[in-house]
C-alpha positions as CSV (number, residue, x, y, z in Angstrom):
1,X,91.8,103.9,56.9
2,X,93.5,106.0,59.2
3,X,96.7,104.6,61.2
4,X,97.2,105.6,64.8
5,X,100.4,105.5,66.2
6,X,100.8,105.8,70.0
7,X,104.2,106.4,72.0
8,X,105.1,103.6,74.3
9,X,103.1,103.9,77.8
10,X,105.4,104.9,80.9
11,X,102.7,104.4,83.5
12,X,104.3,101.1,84.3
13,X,107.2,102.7,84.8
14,X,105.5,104.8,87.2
15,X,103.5,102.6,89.0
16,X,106.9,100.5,90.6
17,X,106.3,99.9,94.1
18,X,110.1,101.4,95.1
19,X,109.7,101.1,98.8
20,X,108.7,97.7,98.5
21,X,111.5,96.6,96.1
22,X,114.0,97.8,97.9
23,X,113.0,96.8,100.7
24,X,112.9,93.3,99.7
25,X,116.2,93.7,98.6
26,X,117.5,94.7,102.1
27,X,115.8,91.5,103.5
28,X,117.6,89.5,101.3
29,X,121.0,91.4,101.9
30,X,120.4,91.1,105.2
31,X,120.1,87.5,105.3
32,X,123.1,86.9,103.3
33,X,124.4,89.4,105.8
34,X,123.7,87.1,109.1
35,X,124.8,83.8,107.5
36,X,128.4,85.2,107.2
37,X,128.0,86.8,110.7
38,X,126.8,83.1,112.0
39,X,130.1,81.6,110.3
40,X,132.1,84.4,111.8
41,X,130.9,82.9,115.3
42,X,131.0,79.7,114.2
43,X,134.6,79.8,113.0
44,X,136.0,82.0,115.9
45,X,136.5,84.8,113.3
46,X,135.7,87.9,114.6
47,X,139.3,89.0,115.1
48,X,140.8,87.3,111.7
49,X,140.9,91.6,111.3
50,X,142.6,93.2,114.4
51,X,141.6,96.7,112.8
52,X,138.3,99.1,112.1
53,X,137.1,100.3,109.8
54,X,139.7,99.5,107.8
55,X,141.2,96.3,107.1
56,X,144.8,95.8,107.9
57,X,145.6,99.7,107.1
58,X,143.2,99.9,104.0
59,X,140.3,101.6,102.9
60,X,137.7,98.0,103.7
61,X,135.8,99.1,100.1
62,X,139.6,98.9,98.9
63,X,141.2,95.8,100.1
64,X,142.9,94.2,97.4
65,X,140.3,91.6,96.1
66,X,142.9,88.6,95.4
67,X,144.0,88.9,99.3
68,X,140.5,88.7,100.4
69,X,138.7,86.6,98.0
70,X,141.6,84.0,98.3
71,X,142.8,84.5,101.6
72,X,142.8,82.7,105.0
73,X,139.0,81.5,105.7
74,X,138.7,83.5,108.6
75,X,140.0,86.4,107.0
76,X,137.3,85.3,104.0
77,X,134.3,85.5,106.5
78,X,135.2,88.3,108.9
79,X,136.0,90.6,105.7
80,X,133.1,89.5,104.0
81,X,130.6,89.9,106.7
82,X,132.1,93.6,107.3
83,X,131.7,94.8,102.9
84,X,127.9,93.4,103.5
85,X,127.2,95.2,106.2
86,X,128.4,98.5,104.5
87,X,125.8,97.4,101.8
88,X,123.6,97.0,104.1
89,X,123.6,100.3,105.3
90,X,124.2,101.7,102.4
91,X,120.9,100.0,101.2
92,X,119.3,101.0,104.3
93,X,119.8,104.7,103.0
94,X,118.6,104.2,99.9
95,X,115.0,102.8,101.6
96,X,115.1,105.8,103.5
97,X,115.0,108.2,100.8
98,X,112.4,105.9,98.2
99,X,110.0,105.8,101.3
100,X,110.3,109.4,102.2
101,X,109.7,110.4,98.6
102,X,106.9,108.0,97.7
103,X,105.0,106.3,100.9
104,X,102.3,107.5,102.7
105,X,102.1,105.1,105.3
106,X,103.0,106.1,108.5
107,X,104.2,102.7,109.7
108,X,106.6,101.9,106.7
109,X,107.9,105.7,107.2
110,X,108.7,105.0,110.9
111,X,109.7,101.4,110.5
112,X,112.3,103.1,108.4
113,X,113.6,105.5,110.3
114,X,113.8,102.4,113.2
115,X,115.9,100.8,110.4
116,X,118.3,103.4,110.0
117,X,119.0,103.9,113.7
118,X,119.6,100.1,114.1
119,X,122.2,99.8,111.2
120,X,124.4,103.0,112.9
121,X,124.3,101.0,116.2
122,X,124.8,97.5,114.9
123,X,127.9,99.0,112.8
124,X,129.1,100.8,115.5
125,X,129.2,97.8,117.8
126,X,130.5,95.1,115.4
127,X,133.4,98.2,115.4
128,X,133.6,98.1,119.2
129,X,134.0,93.9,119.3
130,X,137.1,94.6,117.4
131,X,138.2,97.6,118.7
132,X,137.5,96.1,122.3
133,X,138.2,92.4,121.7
134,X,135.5,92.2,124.1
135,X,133.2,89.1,124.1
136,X,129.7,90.7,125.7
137,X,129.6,93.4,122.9
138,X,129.4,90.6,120.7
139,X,126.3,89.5,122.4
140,X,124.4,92.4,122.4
141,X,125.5,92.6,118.3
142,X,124.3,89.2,118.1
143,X,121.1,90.2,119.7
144,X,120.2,93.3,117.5
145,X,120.7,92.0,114.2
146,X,118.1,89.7,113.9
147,X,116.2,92.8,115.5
148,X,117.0,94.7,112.3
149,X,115.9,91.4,110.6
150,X,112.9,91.6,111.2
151,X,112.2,95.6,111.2
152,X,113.5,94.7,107.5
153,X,110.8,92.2,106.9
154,X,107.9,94.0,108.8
155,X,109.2,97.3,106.1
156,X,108.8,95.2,103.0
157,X,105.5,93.5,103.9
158,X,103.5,96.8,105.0
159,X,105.6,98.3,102.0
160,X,104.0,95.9,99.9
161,X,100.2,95.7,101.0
162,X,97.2,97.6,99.2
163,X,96.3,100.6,100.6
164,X,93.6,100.2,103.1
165,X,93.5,96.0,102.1
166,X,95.2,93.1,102.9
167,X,98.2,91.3,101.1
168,X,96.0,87.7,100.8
169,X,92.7,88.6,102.0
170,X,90.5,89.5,99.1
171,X,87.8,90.2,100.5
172,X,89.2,93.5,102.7
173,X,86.9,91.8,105.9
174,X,88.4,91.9,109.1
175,X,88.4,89.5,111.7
176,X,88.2,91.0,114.7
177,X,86.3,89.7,117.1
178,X,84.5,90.5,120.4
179,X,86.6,90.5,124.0
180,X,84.6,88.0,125.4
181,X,83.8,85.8,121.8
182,X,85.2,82.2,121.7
183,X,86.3,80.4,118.6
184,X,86.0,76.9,117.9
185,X,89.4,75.7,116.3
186,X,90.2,72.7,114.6
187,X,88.2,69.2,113.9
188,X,87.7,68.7,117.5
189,X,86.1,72.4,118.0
190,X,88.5,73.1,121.1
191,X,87.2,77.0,122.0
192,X,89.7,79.2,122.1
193,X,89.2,83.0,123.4
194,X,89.4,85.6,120.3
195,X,92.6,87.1,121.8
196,X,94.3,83.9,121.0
197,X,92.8,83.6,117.5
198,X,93.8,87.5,116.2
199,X,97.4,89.1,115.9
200,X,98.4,88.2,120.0
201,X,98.7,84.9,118.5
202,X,101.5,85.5,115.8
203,X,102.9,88.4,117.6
204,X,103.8,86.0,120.5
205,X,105.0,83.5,118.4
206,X,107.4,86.6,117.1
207,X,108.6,88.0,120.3
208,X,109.4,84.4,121.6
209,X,111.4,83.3,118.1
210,X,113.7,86.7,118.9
211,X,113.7,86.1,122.5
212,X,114.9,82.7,121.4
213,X,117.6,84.1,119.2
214,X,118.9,86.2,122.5
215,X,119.3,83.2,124.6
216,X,121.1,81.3,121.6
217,X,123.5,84.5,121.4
218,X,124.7,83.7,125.1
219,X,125.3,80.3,124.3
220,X,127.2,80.5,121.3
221,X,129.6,83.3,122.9
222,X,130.0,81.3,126.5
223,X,133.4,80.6,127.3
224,X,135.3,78.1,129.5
225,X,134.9,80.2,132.1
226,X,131.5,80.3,132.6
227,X,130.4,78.7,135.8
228,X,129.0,75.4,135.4
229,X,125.3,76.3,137.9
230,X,125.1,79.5,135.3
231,X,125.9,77.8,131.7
232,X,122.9,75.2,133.0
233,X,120.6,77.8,133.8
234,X,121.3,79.4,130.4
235,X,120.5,75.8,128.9
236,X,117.3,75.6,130.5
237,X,116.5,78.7,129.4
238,X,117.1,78.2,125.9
239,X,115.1,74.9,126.1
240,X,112.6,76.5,127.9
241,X,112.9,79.4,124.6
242,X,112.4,76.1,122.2
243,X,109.0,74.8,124.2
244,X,107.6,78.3,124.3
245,X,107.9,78.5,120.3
246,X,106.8,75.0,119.8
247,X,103.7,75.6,121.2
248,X,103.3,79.0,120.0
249,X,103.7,77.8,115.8
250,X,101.3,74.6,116.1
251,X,98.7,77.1,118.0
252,X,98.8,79.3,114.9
253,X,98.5,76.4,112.4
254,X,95.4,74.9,114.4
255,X,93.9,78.2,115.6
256,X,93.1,79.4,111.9
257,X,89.9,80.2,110.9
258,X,88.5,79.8,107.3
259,X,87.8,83.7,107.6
260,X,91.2,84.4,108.0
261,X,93.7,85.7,105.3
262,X,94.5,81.9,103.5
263,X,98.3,83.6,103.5
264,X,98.5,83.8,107.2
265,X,97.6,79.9,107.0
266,X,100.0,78.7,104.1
267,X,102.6,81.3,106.3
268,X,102.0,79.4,110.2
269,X,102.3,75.7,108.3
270,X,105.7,76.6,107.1
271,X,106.9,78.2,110.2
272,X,105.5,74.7,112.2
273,X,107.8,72.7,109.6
274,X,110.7,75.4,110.0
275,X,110.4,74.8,113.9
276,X,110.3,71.3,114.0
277,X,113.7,71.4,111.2
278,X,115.1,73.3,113.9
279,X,114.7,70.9,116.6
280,X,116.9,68.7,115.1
281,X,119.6,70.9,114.1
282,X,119.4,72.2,117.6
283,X,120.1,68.5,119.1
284,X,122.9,67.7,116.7
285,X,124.5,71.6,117.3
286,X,124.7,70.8,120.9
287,X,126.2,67.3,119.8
288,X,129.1,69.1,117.6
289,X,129.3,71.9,120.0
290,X,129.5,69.6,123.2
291,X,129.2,66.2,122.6
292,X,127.2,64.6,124.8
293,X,124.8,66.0,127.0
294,X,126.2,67.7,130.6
295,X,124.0,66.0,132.4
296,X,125.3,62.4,131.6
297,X,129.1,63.8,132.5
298,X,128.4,65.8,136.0
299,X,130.1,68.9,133.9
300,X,130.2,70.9,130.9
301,X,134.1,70.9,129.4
302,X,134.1,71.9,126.0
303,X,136.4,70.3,124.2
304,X,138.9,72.2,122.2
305,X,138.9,69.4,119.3
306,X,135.3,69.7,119.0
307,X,135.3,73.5,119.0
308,X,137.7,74.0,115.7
309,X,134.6,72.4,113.6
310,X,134.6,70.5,110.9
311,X,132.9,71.3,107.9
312,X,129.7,69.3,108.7
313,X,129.8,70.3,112.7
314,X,130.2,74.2,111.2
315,X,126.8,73.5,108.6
316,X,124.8,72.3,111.3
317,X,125.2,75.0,114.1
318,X,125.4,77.4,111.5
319,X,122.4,76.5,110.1
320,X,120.5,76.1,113.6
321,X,121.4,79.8,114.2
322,X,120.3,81.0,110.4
323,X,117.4,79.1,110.2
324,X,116.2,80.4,113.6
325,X,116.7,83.8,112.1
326,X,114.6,82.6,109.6
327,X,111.3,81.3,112.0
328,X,111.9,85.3,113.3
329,X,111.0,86.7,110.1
330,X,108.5,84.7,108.6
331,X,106.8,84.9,112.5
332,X,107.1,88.7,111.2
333,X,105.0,87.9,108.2
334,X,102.8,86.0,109.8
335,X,101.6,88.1,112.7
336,X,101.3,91.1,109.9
337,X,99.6,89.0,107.7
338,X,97.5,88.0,110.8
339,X,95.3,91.2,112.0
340,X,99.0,93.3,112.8
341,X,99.4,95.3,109.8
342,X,96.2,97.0,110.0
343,X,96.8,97.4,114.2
344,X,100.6,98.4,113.4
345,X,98.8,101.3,110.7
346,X,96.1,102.3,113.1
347,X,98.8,103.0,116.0
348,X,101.1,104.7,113.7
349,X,98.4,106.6,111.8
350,X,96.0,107.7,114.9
351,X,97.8,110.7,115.3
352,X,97.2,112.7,111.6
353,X,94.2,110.6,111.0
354,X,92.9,111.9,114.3
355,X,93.6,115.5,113.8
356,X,92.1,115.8,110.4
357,X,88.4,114.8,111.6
358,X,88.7,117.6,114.2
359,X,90.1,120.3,111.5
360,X,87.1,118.9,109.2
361,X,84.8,119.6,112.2
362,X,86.3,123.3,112.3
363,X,85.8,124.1,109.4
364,X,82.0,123.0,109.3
365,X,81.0,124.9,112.3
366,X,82.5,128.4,111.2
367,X,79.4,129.5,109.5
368,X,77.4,128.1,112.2
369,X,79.7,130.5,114.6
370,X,79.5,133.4,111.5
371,X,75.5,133.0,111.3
372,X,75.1,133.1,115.4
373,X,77.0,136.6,115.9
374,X,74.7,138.1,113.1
């Protein structure tokens, strides 16, 4: 009897997804990441550190941990938000170099490079907020990171689908449908037209969560000075924002189609219960923020009692702002899970995949050419 010994296998090893791991772990940073930058709003913390980069005349990777760790609260959160954005761009890098090395998918590859870009600007303007003390640079960094959010998310999906396949559709079919075909949705068989029933559907629900997010950003950096005919336009706008993305999640739960990928359904449930979660916390954030509604009072005062926040007024707004942050990227999911991935891979691949047909073409018709001069 002969006994065969065999050295351990390394083709697991081999076959790690690194793009997609990393990748994941940058979505996760990155959330961590905008929870302390919500508290740093919340909390009136941006300046707890007059100085940048460096944290009261040191090195910020240097800071003396015990001063940090158990210092002020403000300086807590402002100090903290600035060592995970470092990680985040450090990790940002890292993606960078794993995709270059090991993807072949042109989307992931320039989703990446989108990354990188937003980190240096997002960096460079949560500098200039300090540097400035200036309250409308904070809006605009307010507005971009849930941008990188959910170029993040978008990275680790793609990053993790089956080449040529879908992350929850087995099958590989795709549901595209006809321009003029109509869909029956639901138990009461209400037609809706196919542009409604593909990617559109979730990709609207996406771009109306962020655009949501923007008009949150105004509101949470408005000051007492702000005239009273503009804050209420602002307010309209943001419940307007809220309506639009209502509507938008319960179309995506009732438009489904058995067809469709069964993770784009379990994916638009969620974000309905997310959405309707937020709802709430968005009624009792105004309530901590502002007390009663400025329509009962003729005016909008904000009171400076109500704006130091206690600890439940600070989990409540802070929450509405993370959780909305949330809705952004599993929308992001959703609308790639949806029909988008394949769309987002056809746009960024048409290029190369369209040139190699032609050079295959070439090449076939040179003996063609070769035999006709003979």
């Amino acid at each position: 009897m002969a006994i065969v010994i065999t050295a351990p296998s390394t083709t697991a090893r081999s076959t790690v997804n690194w793009p997609c791991v990393v990748a994941w772990m940058l979505v996760g940073l990155t959330a961590l990441l905008l929870c302390f930058g919500a508290l740093v709003t919340t909390y009136d913390a941006a300046m707890a550190v007059p100085d940048w980069p460096g944290t009261f005349g040191h090195n910020m990777l240097l800071y003396p941990l015990g001063d940090w760790f158990w210092g002020p609260w403000d300086l807590f959160l402002e100090h903290g938000h600035r060592l995970l954005g470092a990680a985040v761009g450090m990790l940002s890098l890292l993606l960078a170099f794993v995709t270059w090395r090991r993807t072949s998918s042109p989307a992931v590859r320039w989703l990446v490079v989108a990354a990188v870009l937003l980190v240096i600007v997002q960096g460079a303007l949560g500098g200039l907020r300090v540097i400035l003390d200036d309250k409308t640079v904070a809006k605009v960094h307010a507005c971009t990171g849930p941008l990188f959010f959910a170029v993040a998310t978008a990275i680790a999906v793609l990053a993790g689908r089956r080449v040529g396949g879908s992350s929850g559709d087995a099958t590989g079919q795709t549901s595209a449908l006809a321009p003029d075909a109509f869909v029956g949705v639901g138990p009461v068989n209400l037609p809706l037209p196919s542009w409604a029933v593909g990617a559109s559907l979730p990709t609207a629900l996406a771009v109306a969560a962020y655009l949501q997010l923007v008009a949150g950003a105004q509101l949470r950096h408005a000051d007492a000075t702000l005239a009273p005919s503009t804050f209420r336009w602002m307010v309209a706008l943001h419940l307007a924002g809220a309506a639009a993305v209502t509507v938008l999640s319960a179309l995506a739960v009732v438009a489904w189609q058995p067809h469709e990928s069964p993770v784009a359904r379990r994916w638009s449930r969620g974000i309905l219960a997310m959405v309707l979660g937020q709802l709430l916390l968005g009624a009792g954030a105004w309530l901590f923020t502002w007390g009663m509604p400025a329509w009962l009072h003729e005016a909008w005062a904000p009171a400076e009692a109500v704006l130091a926040r206690s600890p439940k007024g600070a989990l409540v707004i802070t929450g509405h702002v993370v959780l909305g942050m949330m809705i952004l990227g599993a929308s992001v999911v959703l609308a790639l899970e949806w029909g988008g991935a394949e769309s987002l891979e056809r746009i960024a691949g048409r290029g190369t995949r369209g040139a190699e047909p032609r050079r295959r073409a070439d090449v076939a018709a040179l003996p063609a050419q070769a035999g006709g001069g003979r």
